[in-house]
C-alpha positions as a printed Julia matrix, in Angstrom:
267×3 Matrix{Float64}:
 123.78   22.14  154.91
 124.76   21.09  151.53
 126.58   23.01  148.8
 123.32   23.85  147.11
 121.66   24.88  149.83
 124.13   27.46  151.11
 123.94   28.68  147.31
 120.67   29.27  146.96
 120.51   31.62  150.27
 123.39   33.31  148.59
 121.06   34.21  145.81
 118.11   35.0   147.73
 120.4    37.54  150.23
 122.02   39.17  147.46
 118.47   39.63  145.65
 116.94   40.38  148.97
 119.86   43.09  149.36
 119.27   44.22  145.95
 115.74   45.15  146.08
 116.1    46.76  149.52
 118.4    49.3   147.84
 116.32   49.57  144.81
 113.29   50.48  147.53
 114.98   53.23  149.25
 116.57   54.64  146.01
 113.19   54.18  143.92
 111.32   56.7   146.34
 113.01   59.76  146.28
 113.65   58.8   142.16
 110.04   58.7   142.03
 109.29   61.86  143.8
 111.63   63.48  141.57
 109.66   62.43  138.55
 105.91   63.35  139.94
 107.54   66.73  140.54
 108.63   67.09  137.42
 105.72   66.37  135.87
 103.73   68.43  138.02
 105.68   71.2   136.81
 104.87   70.31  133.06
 101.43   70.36  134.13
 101.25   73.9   135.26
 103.8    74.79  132.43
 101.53   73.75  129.94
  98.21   75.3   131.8
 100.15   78.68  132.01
 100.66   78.41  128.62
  97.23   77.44  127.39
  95.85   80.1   129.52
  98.26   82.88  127.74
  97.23   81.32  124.22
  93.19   82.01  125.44
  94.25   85.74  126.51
  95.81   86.22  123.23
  93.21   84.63  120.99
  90.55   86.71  122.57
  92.34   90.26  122.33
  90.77   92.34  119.78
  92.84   95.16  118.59
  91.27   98.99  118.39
  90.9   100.82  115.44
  92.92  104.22  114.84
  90.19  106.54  113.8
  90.04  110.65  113.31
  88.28  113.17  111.93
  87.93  115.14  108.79
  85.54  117.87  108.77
  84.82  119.41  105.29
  81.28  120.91  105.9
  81.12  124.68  104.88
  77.42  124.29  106.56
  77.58  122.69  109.77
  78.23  124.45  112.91
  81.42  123.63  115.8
  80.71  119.68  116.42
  81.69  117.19  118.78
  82.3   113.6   117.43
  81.43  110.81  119.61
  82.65  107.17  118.39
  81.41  104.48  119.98
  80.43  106.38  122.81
  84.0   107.77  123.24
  84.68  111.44  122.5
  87.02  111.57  119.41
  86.97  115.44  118.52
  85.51  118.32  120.59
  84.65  121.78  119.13
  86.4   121.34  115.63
  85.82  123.11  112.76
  85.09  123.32  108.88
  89.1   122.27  107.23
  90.32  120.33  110.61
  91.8   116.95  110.17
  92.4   115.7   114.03
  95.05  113.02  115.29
  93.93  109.95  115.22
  92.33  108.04  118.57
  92.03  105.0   119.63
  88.7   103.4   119.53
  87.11   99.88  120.16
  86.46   97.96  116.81
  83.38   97.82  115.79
  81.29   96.7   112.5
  78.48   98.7   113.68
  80.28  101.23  115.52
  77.77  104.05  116.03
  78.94  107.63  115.29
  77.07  110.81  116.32
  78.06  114.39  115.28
  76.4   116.81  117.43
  76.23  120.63  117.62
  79.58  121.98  120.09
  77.25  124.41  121.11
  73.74  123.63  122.81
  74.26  119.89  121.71
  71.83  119.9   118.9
  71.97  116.28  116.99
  73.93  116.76  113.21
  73.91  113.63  112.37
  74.09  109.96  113.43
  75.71  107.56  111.52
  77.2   103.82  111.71
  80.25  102.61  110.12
  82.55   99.72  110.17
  85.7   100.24  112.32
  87.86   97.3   111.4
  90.51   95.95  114.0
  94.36   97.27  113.63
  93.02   99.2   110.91
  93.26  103.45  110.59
  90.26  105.05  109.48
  89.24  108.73  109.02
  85.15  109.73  109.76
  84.91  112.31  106.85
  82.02  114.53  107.11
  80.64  116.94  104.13
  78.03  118.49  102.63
  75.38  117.02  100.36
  74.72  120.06   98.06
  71.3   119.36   98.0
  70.39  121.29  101.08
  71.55  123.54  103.79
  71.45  121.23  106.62
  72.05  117.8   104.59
  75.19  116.39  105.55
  77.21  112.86  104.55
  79.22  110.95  106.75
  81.59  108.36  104.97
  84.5   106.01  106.69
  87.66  105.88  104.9
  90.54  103.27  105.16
  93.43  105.3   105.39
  97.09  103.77  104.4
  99.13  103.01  107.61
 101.9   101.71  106.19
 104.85  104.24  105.49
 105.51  104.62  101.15
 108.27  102.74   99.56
 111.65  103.75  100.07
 112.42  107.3    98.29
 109.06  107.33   97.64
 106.13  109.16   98.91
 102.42  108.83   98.77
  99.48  111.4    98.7
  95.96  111.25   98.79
  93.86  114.44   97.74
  90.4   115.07   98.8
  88.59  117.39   96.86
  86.05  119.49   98.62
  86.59  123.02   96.68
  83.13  123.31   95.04
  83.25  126.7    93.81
  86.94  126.0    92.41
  85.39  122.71   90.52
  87.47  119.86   88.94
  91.18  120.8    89.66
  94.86  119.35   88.19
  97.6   118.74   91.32
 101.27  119.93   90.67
 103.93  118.58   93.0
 106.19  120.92   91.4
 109.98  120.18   92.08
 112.4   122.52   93.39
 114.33  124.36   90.59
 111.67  123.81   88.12
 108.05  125.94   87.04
 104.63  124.97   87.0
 104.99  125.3    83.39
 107.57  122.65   82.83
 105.77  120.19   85.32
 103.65  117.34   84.53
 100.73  117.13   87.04
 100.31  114.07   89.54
  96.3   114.25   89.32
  94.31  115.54   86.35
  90.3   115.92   86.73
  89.72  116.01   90.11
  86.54  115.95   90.86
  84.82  118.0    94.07
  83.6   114.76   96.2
  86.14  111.99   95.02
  87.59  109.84   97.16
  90.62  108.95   95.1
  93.58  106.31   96.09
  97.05  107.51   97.1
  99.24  108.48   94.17
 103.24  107.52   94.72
 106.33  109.59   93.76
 109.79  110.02   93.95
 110.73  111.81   96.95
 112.06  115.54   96.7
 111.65  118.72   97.41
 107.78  120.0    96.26
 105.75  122.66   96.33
 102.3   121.71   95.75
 100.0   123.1    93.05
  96.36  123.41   92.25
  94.89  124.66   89.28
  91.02  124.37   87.81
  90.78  121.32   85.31
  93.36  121.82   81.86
  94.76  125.36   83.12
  97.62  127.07   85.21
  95.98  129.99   85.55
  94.62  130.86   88.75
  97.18  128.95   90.7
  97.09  128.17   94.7
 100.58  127.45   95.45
 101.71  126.08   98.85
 104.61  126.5   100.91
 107.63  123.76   99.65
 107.87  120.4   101.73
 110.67  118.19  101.81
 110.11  114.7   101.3
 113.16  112.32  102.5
 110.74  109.24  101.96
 108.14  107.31  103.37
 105.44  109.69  103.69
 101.76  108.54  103.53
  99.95  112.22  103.92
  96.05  112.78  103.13
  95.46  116.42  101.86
  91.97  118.34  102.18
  91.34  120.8    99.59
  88.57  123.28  100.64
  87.24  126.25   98.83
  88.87  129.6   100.44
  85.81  131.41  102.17
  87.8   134.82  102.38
  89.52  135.38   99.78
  89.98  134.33   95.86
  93.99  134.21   95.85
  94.62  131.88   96.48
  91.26  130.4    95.72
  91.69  126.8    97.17
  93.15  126.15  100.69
  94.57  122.97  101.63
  95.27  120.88  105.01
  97.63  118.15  104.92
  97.53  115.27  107.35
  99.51  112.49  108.15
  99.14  109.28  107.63
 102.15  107.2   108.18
 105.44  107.48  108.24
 108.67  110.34  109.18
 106.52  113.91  110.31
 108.89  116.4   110.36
């Protein structure tokens, strides 16, 4: 055999060898990569999956009750047929419940004893939002009543401040001034924080400075008769929603108030 010969079969063994080795290293190298792959795969369907839980979660809607009818009798509150307030009463402001949003959510006030219909009602019960069903009387007739759904604030005031709402449902008392009167001072040297208040109003919150207040009501451009409430200390943050109702029993103080929160510290 000549000296090209026996060269050539040198190259084709040492290919021959070469490919051989490729061929058993190229299998487990490729096994490797399907498996990696396959785990992509199912990575990436997990997490598709997860994204089409998520996108079709719909959160609830904090909701409670305010009752402010002087006509209607003990009621149960049924919201979207969930029980949201059994056996309350004229001046009760519940806790708040969780409830299924709803733009239509259908609302039915009934009678806590003998189940006689009050009223039925739909409102809009928007998702991660806090709303309040606030019932009352029309004025125009014993056994006329008016729901209405508010949007309550659920985030907490600015720092060192605090913010109130006040719902005025004091007929007899009338249009009334609010006094958040600060410790160490009078009602004569305050300013008032609402002027003109009229019964039925469904005002915004009003923001102060937090401090130690007592809280003050007076008819319209007066201080005289006063309804003066026990002192709170405010440290900040406070979101509170305060019912003022006509005092059925007595006329000093003449206006008597419930105070809910809203948002933020409770103590």
């Amino acid at each position: 055999m000549g000296k090209c010969s026996r060269a050539k079969q040198m190259k084709t063994t040492i290919l021959r060898d070469r490919i051989e080795k490729w061929m058993r290293g190229s299998r487990p190298l490729a096994l490797l990569r399907l498996c990696a792959v396959s785990a992509a795969s199912l990575a990436v369907a997990v997490a598709l999956s997860a994204c089409e839980n998520v996108a079709t979660y719909t959160q609830p809607s904090l909701v409670r009750v305010i009752d402010a009818s002087y006509n209607a009798p003990a009621i149960n509150v049924v919201v979207g047929g969930q029980l949201l307030a059994a056996n309350i009463g004229q001046g009760t402001i519940t806790p708040y419940g969780a409830v299924a949003s709803n733009i239509a959510a259908p609302i039915d006030i009934t009678a806590a004893t003998g189940g006689a219909t009050i009223v039925t009602f739909s409102g809009a019960l928007l998702p991660g939002y806090q709303h309040s069903v606030f019932l009352t009387d029309t004025g125009v007739a014993p056994n006329a009543y008016v729901v209405t759904i508010l949007e309550d604030q659920q985030i907490v005031a600015a720092q060192g401040h605090s913010a109130f709402r006040f719902l005025n449902q004091a007929a007899k008392t009338g249009a009334m001034d609010v006094y958040m009167v600060p410790a160490g001072s009078t009602l004569a040297n305050s300013t008032p924080i609402v002027t003109n208040l009229p019964v039925g109003a469904i005002p915004g919150y009003i923001s102060f400075r937090s401090q130690t207040v007592t809280m003050v009501v007076t008819p319209t451009g007066v201080i005289t008769p006063e309804s003066a409430f026990s002192p709170m200390t405010l440290i900040g943050g406070e979101v509170r929603t305060v019912l003022l109702m006509d005092n059925q029993l007595t006329s000093n103080p003449a206006v008597q108030a419930t105070v809910a929160v809203d948002a933020g510290p409770t103590d």
